[in-house]
C-alpha positions in Angstrom: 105.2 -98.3 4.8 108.8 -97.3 4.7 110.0 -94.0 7.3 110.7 -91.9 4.0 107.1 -92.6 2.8 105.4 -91.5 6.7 107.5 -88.6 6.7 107.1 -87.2 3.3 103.4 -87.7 4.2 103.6 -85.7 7.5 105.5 -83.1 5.9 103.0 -82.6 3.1 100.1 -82.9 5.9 101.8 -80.2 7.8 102.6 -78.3 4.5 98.7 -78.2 3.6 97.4 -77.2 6.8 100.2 -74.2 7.5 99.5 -72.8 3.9 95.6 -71.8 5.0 96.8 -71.0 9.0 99.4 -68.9 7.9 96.8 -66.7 5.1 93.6 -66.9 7.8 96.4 -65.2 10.3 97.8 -62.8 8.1 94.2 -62.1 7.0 93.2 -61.6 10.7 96.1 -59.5 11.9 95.5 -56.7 8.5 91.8 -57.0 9.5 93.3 -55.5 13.2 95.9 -53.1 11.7 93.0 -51.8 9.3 90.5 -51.8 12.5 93.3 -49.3 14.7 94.3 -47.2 11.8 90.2 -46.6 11.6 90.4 -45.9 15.5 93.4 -43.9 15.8 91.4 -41.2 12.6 88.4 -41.6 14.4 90.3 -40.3 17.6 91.9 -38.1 15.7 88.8 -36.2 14.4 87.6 -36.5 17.8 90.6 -34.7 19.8 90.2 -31.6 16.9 86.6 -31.6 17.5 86.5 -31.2 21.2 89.5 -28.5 20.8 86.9 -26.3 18.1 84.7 -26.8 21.2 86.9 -25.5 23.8 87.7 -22.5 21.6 84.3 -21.7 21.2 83.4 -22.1 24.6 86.5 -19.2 25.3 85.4 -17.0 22.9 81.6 -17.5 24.3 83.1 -16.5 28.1 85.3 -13.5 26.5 81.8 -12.7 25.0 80.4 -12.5 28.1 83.1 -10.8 29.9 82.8 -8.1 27.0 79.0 -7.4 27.5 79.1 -7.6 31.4 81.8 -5.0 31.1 80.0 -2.7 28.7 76.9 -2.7 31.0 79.0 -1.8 33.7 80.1 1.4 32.1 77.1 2.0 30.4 79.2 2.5 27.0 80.0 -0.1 23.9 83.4 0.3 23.6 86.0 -0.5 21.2 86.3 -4.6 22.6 83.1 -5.5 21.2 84.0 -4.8 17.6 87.2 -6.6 18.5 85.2 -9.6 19.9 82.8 -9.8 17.0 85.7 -10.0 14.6 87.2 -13.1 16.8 83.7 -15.1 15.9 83.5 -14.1 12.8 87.3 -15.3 12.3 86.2 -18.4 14.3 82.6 -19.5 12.7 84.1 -18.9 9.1 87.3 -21.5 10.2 84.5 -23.8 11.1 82.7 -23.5 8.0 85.9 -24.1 6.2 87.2 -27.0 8.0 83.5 -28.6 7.5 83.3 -27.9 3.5 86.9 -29.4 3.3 85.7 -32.8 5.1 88.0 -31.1 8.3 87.6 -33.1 11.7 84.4 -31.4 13.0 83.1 -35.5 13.4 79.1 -34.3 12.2 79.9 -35.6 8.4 81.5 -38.8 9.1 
């Protein structure tokens, strides 16, 4: 066989094989890209869902604070109402976020 007929063979050989490579590749590396963009949401969701925690938790503590200090004094006072509005204000945002498909991480 002549040089021109080896290397027109070669090339096609090489042609072949780097057409498939190239696509399983390609496929593999949008497979990652699809696998972080699921990771980064689900971190996402999962950074606003321990925040909502954290807030309750502070309200829970100012509830407490509010209730030791009223048995203290004996007397409800005008903090309590203020304190009941704050979970109201808080619960309902919850309920919101979670009917809206928010980050709350339980529907997912």
């Amino acid at each position: 066989m002549s040089d021109v007929v080896i290397v027109a063979f070669v090339t096609g050989g090489i042609a072949l094989l780097n057409g498939p490579l190239l696509l399983a590749m390609f496929n593999k590396r949008m497979k990652n890209n699809d696998e972080l963009c699921s990771l980064r949401k689900e971190i996402d969701n999962q950074s606003k869902t321990m925040e909502r925690i954290a807030e309750g938790l502070t309200l829970g503590l100012e509830n407490d604070s509010v209730i030791f200090d009223a048995f203290r004094k004996n007397s409800i006072n005008g903090e309590s109402e203020v304190q009941e509005q704050k979970m109201r204000e808080y619960f309902t945002r919850c309920t919101t976020d979670a009917f809206k498909g928010g980050s709350d991480g339980i529907h997912n």
